[in-house]
Every structure is written in C-alpha cells, then in structure tokens.
NUTORVEX-929674 format. One line per 8 residues: number of its first residue (from 0); for each residue x, y, z of C-alpha. Coordinates in Angstrom, 2 decimals. Example, Ala and Ser with C-alpha at 12.3 -4.5 7.8 and 13.67 -1.06 7.14 Angstrom:
BEGIN
0	12.30/-4.50/7.80 | 13.67/-1.06/7.14 $
# end
This chain:
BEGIN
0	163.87/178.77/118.83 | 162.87/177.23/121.88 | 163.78/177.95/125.64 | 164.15/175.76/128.93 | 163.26/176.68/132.05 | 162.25/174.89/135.49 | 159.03/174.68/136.59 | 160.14/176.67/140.11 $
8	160.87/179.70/137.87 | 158.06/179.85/135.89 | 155.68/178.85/139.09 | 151.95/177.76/139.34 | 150.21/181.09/137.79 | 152.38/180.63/134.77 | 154.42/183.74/133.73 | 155.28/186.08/131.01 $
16	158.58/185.40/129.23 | 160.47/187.39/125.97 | 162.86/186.30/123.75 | 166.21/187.12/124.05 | 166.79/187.17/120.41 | 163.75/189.18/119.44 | 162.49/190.48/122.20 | 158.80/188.78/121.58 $
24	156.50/188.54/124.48 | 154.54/185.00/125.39 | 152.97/184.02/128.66 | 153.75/180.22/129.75 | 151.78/177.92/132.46 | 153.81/175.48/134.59 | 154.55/173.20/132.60 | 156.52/175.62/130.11 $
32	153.65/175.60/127.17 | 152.38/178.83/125.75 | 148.88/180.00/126.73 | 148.11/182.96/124.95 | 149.15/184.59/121.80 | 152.00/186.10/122.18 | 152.56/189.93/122.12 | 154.28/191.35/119.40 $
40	157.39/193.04/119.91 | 156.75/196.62/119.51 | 157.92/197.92/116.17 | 161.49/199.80/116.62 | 161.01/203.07/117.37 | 162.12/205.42/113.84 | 165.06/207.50/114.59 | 164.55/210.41/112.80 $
48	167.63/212.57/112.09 | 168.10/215.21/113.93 | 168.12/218.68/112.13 | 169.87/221.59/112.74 | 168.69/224.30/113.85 | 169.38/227.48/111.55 | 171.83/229.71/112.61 | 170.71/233.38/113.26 $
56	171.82/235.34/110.53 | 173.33/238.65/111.52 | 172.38/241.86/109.66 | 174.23/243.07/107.53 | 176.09/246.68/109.18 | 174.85/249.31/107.70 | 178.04/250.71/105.38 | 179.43/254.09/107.19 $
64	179.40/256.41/104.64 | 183.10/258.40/104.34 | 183.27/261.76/105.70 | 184.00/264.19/103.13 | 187.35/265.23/103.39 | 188.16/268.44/104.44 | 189.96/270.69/101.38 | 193.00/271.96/101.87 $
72	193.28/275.68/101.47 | 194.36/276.79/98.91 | 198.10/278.38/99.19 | 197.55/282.57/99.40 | 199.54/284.53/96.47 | 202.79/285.81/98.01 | 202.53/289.10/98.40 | 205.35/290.93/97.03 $
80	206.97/293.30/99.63 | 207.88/296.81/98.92 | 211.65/297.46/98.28 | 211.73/300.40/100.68 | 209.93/298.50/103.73 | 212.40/295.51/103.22 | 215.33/297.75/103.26 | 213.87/299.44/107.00 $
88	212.92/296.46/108.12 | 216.88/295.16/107.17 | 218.49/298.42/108.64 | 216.34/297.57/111.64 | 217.77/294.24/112.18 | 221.39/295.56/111.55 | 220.40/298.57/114.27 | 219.20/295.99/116.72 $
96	222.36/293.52/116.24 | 224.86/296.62/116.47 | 222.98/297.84/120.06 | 223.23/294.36/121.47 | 227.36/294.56/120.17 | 227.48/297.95/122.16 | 225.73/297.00/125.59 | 227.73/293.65/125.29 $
104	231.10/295.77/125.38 | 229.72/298.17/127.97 | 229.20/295.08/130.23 | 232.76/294.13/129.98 | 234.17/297.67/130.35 | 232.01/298.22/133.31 | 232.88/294.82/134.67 | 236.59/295.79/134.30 $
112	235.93/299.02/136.09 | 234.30/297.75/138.65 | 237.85/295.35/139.43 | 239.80/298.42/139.05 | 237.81/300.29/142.09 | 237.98/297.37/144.00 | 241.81/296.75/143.59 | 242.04/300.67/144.33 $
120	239.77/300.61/146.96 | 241.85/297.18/148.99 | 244.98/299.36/147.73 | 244.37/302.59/149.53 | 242.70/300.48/152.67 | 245.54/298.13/153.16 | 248.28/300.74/151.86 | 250.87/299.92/155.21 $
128	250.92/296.26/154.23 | 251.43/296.97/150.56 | 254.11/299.83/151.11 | 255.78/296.84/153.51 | 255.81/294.50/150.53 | 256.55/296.93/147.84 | 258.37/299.75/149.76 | 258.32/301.60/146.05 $
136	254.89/301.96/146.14 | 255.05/305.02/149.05 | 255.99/307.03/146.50 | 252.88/306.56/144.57 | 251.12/306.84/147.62 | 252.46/310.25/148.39 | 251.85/311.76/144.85 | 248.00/310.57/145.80 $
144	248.32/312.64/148.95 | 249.00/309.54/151.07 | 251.67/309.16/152.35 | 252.48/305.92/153.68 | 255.35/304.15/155.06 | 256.41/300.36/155.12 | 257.17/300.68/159.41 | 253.73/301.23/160.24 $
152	254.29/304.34/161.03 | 253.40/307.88/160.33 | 254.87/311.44/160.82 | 252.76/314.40/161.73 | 252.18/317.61/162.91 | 255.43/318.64/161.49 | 256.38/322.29/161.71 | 259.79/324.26/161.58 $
160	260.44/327.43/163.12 | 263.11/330.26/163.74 | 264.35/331.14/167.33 | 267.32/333.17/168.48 | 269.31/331.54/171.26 | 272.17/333.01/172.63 | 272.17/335.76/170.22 | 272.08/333.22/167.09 $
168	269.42/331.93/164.70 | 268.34/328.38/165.46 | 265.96/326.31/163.74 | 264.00/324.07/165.36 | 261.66/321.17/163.77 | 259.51/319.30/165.77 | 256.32/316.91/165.06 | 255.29/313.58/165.98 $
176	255.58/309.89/164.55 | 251.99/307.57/165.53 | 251.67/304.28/165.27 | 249.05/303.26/162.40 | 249.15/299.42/162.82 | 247.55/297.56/165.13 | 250.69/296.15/166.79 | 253.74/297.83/169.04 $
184	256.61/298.68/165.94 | 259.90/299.56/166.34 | 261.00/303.55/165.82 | 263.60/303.72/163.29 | 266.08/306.79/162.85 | 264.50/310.08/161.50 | 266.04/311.80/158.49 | 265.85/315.63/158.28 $
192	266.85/317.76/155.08 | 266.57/321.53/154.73 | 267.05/323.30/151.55 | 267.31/326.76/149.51 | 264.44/328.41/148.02 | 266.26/326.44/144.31 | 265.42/323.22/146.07 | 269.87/322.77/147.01 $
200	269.91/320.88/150.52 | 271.84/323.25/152.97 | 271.49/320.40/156.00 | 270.75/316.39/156.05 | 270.83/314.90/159.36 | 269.26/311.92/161.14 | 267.47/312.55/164.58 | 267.44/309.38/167.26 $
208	263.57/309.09/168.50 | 263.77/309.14/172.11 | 261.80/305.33/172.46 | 262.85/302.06/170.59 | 259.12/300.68/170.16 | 256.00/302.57/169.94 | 252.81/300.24/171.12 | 249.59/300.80/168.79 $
216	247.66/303.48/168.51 | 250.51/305.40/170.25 | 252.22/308.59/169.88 | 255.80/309.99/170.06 | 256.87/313.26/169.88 | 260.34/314.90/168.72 | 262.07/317.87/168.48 | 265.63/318.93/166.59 $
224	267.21/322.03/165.75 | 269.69/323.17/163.78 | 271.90/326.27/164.62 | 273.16/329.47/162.02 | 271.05/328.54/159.19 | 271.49/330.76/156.41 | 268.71/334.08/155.90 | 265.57/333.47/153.34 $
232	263.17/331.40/152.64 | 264.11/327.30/153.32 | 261.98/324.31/153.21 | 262.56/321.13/154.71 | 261.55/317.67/154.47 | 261.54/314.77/157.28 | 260.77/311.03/156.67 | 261.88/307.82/157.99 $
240	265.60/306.71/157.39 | 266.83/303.02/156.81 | 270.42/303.84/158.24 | 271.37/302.28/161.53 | 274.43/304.11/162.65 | 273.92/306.52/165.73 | 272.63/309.59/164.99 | 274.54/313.45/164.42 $
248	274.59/316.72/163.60 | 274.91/318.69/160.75 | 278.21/320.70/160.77 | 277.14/324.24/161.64 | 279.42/327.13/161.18 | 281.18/327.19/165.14 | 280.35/322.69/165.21 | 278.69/323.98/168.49 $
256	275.25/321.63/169.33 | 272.41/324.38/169.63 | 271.20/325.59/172.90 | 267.69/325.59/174.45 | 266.13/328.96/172.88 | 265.76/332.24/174.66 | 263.39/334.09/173.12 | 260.19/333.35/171.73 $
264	260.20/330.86/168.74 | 259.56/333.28/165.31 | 257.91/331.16/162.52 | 260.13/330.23/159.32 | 259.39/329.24/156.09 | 257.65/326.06/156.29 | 257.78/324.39/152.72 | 257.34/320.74/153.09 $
# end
C-alpha cells in the first residue's frame, strides 16, 4: 500500500512515517522515497491470562466435643410413713383448723360486745335525750339506779318528815328539782303519793313549783305538807306529773290546808 504526502510535511531532513494499517515504521527523504529499511513493527505483545489467585482456605473448626450430660437422680424409694405418726400428724391438722374456728368466733363475739358497751355507754351518757324520745325508757333507767326524766330535769334531796302544828300531825316533804340540760326548761307540776307500810296509797296530790322555767344548771326548791296522816310507818314517792290542771290538796280529815309547824320537825318514815 502506498501513501501521499506533500513535500512541506515530510520537510528537507526527511522523516519517519508508520503505517496506518500495520503500524510498520520507514523513514522518507523529501521527495517521499524510502531511505532506510524500515523498522519492524514490534511483535504484539502476548496477553497472558490472568490467573486467579487461590482463595485462603479456612481451617477447618475444631469439632466441640458435647458435654456429658448431667444424670438425673435417680427417684428416692418412698418411704412408707408410720400409721401412728400419720394419724398425729392428722389430729394435728384437725386441732389447728378447730383453734382457728374458735378464735374466729371469739373475734365476732368480742366485736359484738364491744357495740353493746358502746350503745350502753352513748345510752347512759345521753339518757335525758333518749328518755325525751322514748319516755318508757325512764323506767329502765330507774331499775339501773338512774333515774332520768324526759324534762331535763331531776328531783333531789327529797326527804319527808313529821311535825305537830297546832296540836296535829303534819307531814311535810320537801327536796329540790335541778336542771340537768344545758338549756332553761320549763317546771312542770309535781306529783306526790304516800302510802301504807302494804304499799296502799293513803294521799296523791300534785304540788305547783313556785317558778315556770328553771335556766341551766339551776336549782329550785319545794316544800308540801300534808295534815292528819294516819300513825306507822308510810313511804312516799314524788316524780314529775304530765297533768296541767292547777294544783290541790289531798282531802284531809277537817279539808283544813296545814299550817306552818310549831314545834320542831320529828323525822318519819322515809321509804322512797
């Protein structure tokens, strides 16, 4: 194959050209002819495959032996109890289950007996408000040595003596009503009874307190008599009344109202 070239590229000191096609090497004066031989092409360069390089080869793990497993031991023979220390150990049980039956009940009947105080004990402290509420309660209060009325009001100091005035027996009972509440209460009517050694009621009559209203913490005495009562031993009782009407006298044997005494008072039977 040939080539064409100007002379103005290959200029006067000639010059090396190649082939295009083969890549062959020649040098050329001016004029375009060859001058030399021409160098060879340089054989291809060999490719040689490229080979892998070995991959490391891991060692083998060294096998882990299995730990020996641990025997299981071996169930122990049951032993075989002895009839007479099963039977304690039973009546044990049964002793245990019936104390914890008995402290259980003695919790409740201690629990109820503790209520009971304490409804006895707000009883006996607030005993004018529940006789005012339950007037039939003053006579349980009295049979307990208390008693107690619904007014607010209590009688005390009561006495009854003998005196002669005028040359005939009187009787004279006297004592004092006090205010228990902590407010002024009226005074109602006073009822007086007198009776025979047999218990028969000789004389029932109502005394008129002297005041209306009796402010708290307050006392008010009294004072009544009866005239001609009979000889021997009386007793008499004196409480409040729930009658309105004015008050009177017994009927006496000569319906005469009994004089101041003369003489020095004698004491008489007191029974109540």
């Amino acid at each position: 194959m040939r080539y064409s070239t100007s002379a103005s590229a290959i200029g006067p000191s000639g010059r090396k050209v190649r082939c295009a096609s083969c890549g062959h090497n020649w040098q050329v004066d001016e004029t375009g002819e060859q001058v030399g031989e021409a160098t060879p092409p340089p054989p291809p360069a060999k490719i040689e495959p490229a080979i892998p390089e070995p991959e490391p080869v891991s060692e083998p793990e060294a096998a882990t032996e299995p730990e020996p497993a641990t025997p299981e031991p071996e169930p122990e023979p049951e032993k075989r109890r002895d009839p007479e220390v099963a039977q304690a150990i039973r009546a044990r049980r049964e002793a245990e289950r019936k104390q914890k039956r008995k402290n259980r009940v003695k919790m409740v009947w201690a629990g109820i007996g503790a209520s009971y105080l304490l409804v006895l004990a707000a009883a006996w402290i607030f005993r004018v408000d529940v006789v005012r509420i339950w007037p039939n309660t003053a006579s349980a209060y009295a049979a307990l040595g208390g008693k107690v009325s619904y007014y607010g009001l209590e009688i005390r100091d009561i006495a009854m003596t003998r005196t002669i005035n005028g040359g005939a027996s009187v009787i004279q009972i006297s004592g004092q009503v006090v205010n228990i509440s902590k407010k002024p209460k009226p005074v109602p009517l006073l009822q007086a009874e007198i009776f025979d050694e047999n218990g028969k009621t000789l004389f029932s009559w109502l005394i008129e307190p002297e005041q209306q209203s009796l402010e708290k913490d307050s006392k008010l005495a009294f004072v009544s008599e009866i005239r001609d009562p009979p000889p021997g031993k009386l007793q008499f009782e004196i409480g409040f009344s729930n009658e309105k009407p004015a008050p009177s006298k017994p009927d006496t044997a000569d319906k005469k109202a009994p004089a101041e005494p003369e003489h020095a008072p004698e004491d008489a039977d007191d029974g109540h």
